[in-house]
PDB file of the backbone (N, CA, C, O) and the ligand in Angstrom, with CONECT records:
HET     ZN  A 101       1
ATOM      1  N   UNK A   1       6.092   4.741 -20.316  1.00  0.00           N
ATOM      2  CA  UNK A   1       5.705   5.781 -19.359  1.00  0.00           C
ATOM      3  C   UNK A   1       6.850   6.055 -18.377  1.00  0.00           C
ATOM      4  O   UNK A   1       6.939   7.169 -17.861  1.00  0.00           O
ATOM      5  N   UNK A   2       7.637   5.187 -18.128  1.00  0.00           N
ATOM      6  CA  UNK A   2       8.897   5.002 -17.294  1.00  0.00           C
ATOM      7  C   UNK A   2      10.257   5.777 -17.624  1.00  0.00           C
ATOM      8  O   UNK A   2      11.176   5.238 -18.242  1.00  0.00           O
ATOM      9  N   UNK A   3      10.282   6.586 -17.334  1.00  0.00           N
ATOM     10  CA  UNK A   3      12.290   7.484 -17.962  1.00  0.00           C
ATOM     11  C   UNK A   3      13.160   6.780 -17.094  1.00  0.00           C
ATOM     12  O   UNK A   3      14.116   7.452 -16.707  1.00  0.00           O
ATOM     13  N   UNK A   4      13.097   5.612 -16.680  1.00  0.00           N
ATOM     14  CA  UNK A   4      14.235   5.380 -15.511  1.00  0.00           C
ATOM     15  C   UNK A   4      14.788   4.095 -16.570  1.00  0.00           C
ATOM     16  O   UNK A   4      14.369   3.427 -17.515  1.00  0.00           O
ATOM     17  N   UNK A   5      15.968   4.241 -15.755  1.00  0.00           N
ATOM     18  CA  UNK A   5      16.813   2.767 -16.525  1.00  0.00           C
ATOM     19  C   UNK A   5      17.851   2.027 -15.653  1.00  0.00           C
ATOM     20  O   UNK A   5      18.924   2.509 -15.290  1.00  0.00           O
ATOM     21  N   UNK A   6      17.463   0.985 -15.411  1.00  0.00           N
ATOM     22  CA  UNK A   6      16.594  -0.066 -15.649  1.00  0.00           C
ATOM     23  C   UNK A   6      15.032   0.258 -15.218  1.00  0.00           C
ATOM     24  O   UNK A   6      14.956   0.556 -14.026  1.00  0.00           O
ATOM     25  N   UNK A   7      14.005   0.267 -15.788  1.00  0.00           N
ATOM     26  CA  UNK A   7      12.638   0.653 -15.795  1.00  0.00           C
ATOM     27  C   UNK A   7      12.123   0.299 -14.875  1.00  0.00           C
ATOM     28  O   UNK A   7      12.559  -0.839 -14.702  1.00  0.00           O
ATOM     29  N   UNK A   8      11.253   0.586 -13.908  1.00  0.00           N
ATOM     30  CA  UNK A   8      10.276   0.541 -13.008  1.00  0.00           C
ATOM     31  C   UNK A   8       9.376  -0.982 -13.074  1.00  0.00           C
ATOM     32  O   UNK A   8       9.068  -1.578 -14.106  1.00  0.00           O
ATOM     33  N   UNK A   9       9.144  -1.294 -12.008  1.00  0.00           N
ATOM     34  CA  UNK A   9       7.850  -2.296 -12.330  1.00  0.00           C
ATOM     35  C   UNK A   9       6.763  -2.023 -13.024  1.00  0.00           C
ATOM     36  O   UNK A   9       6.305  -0.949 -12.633  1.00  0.00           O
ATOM     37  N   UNK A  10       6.063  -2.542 -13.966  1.00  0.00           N
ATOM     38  CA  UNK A  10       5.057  -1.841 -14.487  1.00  0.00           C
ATOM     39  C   UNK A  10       3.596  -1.465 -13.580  1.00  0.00           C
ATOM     40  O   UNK A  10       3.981  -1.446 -12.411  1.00  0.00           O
ATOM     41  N   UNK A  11       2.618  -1.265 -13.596  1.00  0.00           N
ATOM     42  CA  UNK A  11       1.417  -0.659 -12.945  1.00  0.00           C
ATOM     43  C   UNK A  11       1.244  -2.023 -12.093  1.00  0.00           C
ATOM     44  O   UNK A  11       1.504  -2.149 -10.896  1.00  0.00           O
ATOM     45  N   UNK A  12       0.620  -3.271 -13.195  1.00  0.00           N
ATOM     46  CA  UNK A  12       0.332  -4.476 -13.386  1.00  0.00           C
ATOM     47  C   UNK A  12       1.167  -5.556 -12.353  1.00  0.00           C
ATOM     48  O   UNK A  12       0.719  -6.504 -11.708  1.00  0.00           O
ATOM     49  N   UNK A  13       2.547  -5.034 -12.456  1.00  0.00           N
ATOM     50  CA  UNK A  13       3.213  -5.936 -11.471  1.00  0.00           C
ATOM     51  C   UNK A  13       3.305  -6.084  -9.905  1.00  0.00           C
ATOM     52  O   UNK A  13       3.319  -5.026  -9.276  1.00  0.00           O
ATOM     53  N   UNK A  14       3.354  -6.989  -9.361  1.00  0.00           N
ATOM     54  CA  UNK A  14       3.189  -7.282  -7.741  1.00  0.00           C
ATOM     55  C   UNK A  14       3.957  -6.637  -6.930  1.00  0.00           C
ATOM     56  O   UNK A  14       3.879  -6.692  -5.703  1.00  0.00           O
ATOM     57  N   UNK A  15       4.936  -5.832  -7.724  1.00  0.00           N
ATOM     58  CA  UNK A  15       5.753  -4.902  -6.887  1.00  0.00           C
ATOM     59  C   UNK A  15       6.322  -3.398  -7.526  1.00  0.00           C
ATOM     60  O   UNK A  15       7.405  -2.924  -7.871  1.00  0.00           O
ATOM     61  N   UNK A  16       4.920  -2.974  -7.458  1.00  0.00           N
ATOM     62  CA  UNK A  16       4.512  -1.846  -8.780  1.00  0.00           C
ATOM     63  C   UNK A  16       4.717  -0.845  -7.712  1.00  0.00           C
ATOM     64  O   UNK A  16       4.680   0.323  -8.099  1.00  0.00           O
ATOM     65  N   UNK A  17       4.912  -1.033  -6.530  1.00  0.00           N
ATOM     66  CA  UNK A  17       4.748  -0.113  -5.119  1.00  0.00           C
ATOM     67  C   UNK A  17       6.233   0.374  -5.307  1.00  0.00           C
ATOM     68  O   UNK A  17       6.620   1.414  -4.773  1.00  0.00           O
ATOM     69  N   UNK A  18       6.953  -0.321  -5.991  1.00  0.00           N
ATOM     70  CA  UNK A  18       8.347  -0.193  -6.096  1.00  0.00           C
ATOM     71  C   UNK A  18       9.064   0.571  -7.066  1.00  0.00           C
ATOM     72  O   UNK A  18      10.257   0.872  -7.068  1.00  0.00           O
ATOM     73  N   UNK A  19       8.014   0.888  -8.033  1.00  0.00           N
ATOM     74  CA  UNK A  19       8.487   2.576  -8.814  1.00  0.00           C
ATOM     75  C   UNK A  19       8.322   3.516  -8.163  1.00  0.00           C
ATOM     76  O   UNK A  19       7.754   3.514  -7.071  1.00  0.00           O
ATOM     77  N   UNK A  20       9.012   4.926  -8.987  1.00  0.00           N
ATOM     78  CA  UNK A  20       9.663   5.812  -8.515  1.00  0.00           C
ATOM     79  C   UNK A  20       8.556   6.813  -7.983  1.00  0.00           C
ATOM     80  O   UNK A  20       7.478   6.425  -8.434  1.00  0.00           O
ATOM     81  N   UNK A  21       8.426   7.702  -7.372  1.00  0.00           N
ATOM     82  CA  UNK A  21       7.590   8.925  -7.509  1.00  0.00           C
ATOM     83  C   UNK A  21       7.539  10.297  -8.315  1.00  0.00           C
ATOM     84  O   UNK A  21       8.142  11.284  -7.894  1.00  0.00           O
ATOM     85  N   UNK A  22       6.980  10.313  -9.199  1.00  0.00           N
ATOM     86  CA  UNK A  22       7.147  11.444  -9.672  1.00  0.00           C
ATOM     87  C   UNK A  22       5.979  12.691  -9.737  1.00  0.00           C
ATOM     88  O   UNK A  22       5.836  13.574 -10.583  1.00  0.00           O
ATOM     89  N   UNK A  23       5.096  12.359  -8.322  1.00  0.00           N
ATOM     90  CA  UNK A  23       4.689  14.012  -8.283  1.00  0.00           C
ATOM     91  C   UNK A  23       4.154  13.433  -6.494  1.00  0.00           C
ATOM     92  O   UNK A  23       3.273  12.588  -6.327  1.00  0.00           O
ATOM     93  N   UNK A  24       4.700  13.920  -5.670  1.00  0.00           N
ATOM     94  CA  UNK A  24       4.193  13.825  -4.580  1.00  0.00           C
ATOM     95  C   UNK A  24       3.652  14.685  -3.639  1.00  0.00           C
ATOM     96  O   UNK A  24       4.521  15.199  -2.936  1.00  0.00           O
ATOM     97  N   UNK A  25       2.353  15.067  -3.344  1.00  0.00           N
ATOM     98  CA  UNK A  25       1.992  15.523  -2.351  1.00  0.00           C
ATOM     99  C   UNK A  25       1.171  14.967  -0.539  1.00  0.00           C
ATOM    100  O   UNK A  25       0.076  14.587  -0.125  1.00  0.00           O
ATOM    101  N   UNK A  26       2.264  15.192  -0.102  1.00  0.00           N
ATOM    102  CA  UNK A  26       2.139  14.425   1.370  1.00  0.00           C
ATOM    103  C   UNK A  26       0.713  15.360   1.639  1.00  0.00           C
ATOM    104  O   UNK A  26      -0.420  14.912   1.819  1.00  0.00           O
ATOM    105  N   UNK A  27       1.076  16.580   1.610  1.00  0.00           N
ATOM    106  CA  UNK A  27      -0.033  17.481   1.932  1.00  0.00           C
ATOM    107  C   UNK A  27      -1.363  16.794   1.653  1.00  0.00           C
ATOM    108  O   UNK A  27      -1.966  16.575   2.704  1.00  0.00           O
ATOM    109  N   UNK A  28      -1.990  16.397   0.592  1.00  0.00           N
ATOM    110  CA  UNK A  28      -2.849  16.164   0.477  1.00  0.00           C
ATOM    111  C   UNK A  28      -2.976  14.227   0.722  1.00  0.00           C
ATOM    112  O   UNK A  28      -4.029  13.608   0.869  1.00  0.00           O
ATOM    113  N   UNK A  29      -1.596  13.650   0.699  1.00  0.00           N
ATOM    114  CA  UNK A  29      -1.989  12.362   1.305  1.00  0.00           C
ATOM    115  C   UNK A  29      -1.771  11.477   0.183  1.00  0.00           C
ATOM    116  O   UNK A  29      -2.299  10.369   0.278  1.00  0.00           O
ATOM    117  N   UNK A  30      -0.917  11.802  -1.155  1.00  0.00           N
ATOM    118  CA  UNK A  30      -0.744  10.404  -2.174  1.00  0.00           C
ATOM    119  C   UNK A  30       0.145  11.238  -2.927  1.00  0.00           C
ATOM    120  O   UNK A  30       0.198  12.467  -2.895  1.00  0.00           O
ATOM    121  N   UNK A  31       1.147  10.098  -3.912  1.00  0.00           N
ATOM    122  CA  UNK A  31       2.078  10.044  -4.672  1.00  0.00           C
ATOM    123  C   UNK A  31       1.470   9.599  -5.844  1.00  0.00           C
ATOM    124  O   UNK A  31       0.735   8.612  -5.876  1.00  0.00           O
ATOM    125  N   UNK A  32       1.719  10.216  -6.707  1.00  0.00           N
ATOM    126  CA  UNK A  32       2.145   9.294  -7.779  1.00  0.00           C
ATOM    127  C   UNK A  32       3.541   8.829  -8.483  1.00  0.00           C
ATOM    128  O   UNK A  32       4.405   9.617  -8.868  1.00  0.00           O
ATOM    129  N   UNK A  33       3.606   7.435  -8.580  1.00  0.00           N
ATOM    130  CA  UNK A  33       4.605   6.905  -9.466  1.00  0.00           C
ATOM    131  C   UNK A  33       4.410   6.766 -11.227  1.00  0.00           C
ATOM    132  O   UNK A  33       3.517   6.861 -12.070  1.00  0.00           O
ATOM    133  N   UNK A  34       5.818   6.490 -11.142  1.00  0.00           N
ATOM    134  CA  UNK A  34       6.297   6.784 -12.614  1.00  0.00           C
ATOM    135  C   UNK A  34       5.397   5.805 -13.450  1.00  0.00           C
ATOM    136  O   UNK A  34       5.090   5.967 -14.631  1.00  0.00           O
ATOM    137  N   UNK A  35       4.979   4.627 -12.533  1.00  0.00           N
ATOM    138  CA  UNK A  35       3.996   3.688 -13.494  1.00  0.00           C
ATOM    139  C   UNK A  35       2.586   3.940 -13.496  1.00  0.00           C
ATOM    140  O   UNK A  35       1.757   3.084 -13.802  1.00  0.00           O
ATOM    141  N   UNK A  36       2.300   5.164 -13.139  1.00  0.00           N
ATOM    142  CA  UNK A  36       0.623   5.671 -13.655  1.00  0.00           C
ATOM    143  C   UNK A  36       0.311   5.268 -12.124  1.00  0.00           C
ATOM    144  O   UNK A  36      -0.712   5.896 -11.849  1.00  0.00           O
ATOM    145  N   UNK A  37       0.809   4.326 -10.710  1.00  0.00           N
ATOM    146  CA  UNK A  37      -0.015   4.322  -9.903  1.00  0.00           C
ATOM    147  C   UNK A  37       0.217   5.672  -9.189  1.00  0.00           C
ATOM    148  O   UNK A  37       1.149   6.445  -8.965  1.00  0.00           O
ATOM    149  N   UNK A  38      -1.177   5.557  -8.934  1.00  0.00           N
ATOM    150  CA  UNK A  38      -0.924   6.403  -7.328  1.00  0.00           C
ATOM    151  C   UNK A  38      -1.474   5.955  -5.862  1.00  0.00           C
ATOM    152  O   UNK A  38      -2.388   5.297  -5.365  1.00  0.00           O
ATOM    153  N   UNK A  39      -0.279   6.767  -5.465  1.00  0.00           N
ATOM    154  CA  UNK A  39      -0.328   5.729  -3.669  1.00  0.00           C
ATOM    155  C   UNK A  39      -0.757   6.563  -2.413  1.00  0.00           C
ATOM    156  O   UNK A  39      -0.059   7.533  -2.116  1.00  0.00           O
ATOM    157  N   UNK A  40      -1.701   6.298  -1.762  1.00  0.00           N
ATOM    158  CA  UNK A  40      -1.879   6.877  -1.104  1.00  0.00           C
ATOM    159  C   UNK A  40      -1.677   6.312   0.291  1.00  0.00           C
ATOM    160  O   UNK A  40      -1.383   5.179   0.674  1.00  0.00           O
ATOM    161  N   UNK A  41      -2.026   7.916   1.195  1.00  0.00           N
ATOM    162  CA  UNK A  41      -0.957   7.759   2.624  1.00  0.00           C
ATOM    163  C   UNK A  41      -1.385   6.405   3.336  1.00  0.00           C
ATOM    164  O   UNK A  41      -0.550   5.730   3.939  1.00  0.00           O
ATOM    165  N   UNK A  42      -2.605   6.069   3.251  1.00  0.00           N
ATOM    166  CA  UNK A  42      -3.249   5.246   3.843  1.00  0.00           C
ATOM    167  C   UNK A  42      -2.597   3.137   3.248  1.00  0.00           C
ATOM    168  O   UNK A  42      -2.710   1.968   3.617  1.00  0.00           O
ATOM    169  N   UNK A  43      -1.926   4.035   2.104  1.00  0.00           N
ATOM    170  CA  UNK A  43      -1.376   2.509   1.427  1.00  0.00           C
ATOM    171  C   UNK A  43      -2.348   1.824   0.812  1.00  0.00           C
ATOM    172  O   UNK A  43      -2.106   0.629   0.639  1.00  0.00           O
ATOM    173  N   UNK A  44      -3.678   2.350   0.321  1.00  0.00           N
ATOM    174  CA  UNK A  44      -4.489   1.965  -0.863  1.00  0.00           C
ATOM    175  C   UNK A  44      -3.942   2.964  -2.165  1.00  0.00           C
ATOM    176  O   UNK A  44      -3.445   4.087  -2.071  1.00  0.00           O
ATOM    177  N   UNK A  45      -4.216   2.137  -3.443  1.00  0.00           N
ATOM    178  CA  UNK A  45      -3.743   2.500  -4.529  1.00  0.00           C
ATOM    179  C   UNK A  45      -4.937   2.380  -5.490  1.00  0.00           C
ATOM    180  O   UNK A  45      -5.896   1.607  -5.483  1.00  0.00           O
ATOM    181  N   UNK A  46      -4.496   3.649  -6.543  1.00  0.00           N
ATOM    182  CA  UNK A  46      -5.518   3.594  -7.796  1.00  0.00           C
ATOM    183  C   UNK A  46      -4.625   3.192  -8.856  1.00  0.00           C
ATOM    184  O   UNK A  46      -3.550   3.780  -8.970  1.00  0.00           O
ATOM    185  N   UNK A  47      -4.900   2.383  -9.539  1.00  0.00           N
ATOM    186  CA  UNK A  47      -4.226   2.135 -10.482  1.00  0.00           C
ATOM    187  C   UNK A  47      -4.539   2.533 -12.046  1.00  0.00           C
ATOM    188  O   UNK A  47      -5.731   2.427 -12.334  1.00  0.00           O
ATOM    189  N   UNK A  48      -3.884   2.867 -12.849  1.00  0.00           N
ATOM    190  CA  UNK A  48      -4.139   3.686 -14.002  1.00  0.00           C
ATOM    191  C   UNK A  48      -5.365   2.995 -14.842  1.00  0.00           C
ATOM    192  O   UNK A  48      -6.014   3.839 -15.460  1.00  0.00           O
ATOM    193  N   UNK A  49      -5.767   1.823 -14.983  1.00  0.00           N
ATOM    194  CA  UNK A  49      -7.029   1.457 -15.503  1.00  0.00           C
ATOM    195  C   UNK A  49      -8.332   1.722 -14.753  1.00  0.00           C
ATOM    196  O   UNK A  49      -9.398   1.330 -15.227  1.00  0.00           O
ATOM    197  N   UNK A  50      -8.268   2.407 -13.541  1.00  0.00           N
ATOM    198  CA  UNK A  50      -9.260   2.973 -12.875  1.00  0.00           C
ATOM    199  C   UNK A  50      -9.341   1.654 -11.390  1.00  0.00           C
ATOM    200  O   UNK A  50     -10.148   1.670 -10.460  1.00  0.00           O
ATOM    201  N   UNK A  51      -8.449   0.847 -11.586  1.00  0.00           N
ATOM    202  CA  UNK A  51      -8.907  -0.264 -10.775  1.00  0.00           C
ATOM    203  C   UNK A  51      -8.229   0.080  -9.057  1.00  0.00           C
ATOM    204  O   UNK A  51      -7.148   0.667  -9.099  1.00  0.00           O
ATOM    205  N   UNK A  52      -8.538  -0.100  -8.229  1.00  0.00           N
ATOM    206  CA  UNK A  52      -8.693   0.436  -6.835  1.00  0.00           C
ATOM    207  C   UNK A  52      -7.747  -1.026  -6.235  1.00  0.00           C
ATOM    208  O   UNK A  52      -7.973  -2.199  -6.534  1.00  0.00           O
ATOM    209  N   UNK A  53      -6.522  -0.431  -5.203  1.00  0.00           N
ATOM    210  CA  UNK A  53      -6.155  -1.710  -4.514  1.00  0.00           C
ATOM    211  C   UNK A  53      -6.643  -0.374  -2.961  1.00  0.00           C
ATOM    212  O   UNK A  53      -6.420   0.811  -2.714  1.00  0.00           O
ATOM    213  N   UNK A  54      -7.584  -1.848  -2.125  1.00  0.00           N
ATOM    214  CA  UNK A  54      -7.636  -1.337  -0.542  1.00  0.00           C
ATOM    215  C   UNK A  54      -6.592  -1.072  -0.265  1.00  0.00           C
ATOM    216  O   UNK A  54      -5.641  -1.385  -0.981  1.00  0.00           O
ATOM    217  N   UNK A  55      -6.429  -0.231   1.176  1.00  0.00           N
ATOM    218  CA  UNK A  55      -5.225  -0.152   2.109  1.00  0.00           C
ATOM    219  C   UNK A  55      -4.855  -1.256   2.634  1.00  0.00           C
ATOM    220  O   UNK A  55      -5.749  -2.059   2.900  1.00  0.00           O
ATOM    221  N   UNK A  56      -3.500  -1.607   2.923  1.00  0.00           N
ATOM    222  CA  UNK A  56      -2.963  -2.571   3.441  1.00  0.00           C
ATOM    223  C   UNK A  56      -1.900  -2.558   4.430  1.00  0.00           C
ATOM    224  O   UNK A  56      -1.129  -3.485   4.678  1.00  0.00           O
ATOM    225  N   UNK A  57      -1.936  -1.525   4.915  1.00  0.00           N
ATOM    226  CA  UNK A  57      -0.943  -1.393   5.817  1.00  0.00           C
ATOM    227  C   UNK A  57      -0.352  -2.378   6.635  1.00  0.00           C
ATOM    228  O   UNK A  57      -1.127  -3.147   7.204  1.00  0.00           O
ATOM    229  N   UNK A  58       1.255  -2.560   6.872  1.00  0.00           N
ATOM    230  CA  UNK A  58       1.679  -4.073   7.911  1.00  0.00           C
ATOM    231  C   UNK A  58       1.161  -3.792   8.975  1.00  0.00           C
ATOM    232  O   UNK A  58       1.779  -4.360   9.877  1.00  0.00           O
ATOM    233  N   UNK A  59      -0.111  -2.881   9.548  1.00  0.00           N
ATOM    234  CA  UNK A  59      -0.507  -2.843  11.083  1.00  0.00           C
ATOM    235  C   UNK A  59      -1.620  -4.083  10.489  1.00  0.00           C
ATOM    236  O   UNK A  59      -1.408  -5.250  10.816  1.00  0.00           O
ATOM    237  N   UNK A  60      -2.783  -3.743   9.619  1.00  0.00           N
ATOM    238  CA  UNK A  60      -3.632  -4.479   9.699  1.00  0.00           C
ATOM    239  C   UNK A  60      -3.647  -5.690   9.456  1.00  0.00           C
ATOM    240  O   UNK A  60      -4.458  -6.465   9.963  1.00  0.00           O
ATOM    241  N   UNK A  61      -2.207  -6.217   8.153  1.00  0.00           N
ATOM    242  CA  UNK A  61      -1.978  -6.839   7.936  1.00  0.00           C
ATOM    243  C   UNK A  61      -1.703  -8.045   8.935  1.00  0.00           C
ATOM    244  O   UNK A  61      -2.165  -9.183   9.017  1.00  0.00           O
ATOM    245  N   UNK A  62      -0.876  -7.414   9.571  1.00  0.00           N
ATOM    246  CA  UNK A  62      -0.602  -8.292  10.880  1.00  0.00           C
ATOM    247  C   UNK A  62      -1.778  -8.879  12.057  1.00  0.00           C
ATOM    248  O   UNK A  62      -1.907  -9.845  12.809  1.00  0.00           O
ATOM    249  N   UNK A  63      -2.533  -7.615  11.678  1.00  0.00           N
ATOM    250  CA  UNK A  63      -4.196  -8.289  12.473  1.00  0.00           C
ATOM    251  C   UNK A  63      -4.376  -9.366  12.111  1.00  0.00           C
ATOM    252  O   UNK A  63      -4.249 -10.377  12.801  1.00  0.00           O
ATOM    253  N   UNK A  64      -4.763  -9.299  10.742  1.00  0.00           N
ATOM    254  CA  UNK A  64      -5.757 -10.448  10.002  1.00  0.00           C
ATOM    255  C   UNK A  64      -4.855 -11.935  10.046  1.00  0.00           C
ATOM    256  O   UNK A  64      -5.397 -13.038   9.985  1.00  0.00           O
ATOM    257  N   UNK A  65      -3.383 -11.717  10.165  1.00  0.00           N
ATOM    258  CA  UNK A  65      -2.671 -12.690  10.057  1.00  0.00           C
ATOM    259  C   UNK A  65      -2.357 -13.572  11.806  1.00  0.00           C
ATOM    260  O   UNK A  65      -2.278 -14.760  12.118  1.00  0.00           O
ATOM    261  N   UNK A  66      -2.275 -12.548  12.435  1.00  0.00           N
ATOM    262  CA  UNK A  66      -2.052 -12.774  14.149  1.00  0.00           C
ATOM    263  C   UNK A  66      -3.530 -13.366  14.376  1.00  0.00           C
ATOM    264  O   UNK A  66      -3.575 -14.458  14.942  1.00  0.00           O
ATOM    265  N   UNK A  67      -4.645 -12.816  14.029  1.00  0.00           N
ATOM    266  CA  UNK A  67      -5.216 -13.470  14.531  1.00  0.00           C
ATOM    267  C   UNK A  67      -5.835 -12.988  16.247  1.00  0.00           C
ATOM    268  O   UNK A  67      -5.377 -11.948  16.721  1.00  0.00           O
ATOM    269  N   UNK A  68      -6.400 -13.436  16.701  1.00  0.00           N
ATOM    270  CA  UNK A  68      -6.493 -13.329  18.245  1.00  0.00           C
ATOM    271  C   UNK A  68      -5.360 -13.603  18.807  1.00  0.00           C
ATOM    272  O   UNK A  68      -4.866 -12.638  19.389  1.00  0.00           O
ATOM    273  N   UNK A  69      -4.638 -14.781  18.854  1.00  0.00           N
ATOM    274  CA  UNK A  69      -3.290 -14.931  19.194  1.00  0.00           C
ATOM    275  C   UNK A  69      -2.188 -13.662  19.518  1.00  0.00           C
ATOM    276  O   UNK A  69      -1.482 -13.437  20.501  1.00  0.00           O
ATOM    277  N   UNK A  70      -2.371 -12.965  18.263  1.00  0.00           N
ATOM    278  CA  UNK A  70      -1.457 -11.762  18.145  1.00  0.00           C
ATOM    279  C   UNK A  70      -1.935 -10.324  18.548  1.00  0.00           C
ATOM    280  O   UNK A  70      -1.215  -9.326  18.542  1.00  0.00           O
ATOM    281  N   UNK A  71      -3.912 -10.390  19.073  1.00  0.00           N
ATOM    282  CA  UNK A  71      -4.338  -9.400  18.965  1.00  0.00           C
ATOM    283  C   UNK A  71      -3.491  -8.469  20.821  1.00  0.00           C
ATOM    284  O   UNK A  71      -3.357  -8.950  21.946  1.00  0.00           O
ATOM    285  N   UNK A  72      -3.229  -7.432  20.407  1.00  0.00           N
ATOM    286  CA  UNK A  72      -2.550  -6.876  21.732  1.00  0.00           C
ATOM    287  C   UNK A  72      -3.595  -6.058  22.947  1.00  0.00           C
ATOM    288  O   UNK A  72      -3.269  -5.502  23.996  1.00  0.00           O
ATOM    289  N   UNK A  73      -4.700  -6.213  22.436  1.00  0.00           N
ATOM    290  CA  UNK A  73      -5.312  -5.847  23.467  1.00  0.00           C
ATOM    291  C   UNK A  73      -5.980  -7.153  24.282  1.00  0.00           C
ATOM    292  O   UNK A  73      -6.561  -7.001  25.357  1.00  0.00           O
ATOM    293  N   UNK A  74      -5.809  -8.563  23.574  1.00  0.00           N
ATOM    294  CA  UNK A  74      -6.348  -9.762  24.656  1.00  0.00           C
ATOM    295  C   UNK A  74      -7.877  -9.643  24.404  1.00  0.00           C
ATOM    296  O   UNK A  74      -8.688  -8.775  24.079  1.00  0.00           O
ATOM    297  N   UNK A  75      -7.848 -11.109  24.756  1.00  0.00           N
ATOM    298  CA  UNK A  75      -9.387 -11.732  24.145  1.00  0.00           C
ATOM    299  C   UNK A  75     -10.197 -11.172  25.831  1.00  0.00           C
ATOM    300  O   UNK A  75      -9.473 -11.250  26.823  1.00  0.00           O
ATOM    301  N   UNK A  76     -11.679 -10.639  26.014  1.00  0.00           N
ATOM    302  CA  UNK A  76     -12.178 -10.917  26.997  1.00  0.00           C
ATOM    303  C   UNK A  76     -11.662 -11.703  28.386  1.00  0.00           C
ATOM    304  O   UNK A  76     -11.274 -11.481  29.533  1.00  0.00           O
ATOM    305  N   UNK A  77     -11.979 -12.925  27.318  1.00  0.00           N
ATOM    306  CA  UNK A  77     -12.037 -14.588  28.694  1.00  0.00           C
ATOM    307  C   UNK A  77     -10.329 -14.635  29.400  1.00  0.00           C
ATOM    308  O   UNK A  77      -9.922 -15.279  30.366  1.00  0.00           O
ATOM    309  N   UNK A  78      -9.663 -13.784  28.578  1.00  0.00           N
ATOM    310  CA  UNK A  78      -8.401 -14.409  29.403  1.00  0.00           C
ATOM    311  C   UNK A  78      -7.595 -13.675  30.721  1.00  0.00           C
ATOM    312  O   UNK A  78      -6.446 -13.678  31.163  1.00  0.00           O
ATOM    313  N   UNK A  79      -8.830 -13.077  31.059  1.00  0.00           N
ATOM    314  CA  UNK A  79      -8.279 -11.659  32.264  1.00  0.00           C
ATOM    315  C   UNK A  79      -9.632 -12.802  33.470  1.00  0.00           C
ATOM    316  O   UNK A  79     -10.858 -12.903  33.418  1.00  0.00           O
ATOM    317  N   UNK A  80      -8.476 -13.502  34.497  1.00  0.00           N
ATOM    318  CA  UNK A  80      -9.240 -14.092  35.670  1.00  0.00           C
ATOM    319  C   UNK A  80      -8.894 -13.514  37.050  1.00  0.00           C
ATOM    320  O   UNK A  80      -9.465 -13.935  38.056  1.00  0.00           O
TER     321      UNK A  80
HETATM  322 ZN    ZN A 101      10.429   4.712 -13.246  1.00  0.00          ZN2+
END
């Protein structure tokens, strides 16, 4: 499915985000790449067997990973 050389990651692979684009409309909010995915603005993906990756953006990412620790608006209890 790939015309590039050296070839694209395939759909399947962990860094499938990393093929090329070959039809993009921002307008409507997703790309598709050369490996059947398509990506959308939000950074969730459909992948060509119909299978769905959520959005993952490094904002939320960083939520779930920071933790309260990292959250920037501050827990309640810590404003005395
Ligand atoms: Zn490619």
């Amino acid at each position: 499915m790939c015309p590039h050389s050296p070839s694209c990651p395939d759909a399947m692979a962990l860094d499938h985000e990393a093929a090329r684009s070959v039809a993009c409309h921002p307008e409507q909010g997703w790309s598709l790449l050369c490996n059947g995915v398509v990506v959308f603005e939000d950074t969730g993906e459909l992948l060509p067997g119909g299978d769905t990756v959520a959005p993952h953006r490094p904002t939320d990412l960083w939520q779930q990973v920071g933790g309260s620790l990292a959250d920037p608006v501050g827990s309640p209890g810590t404003i005395s």
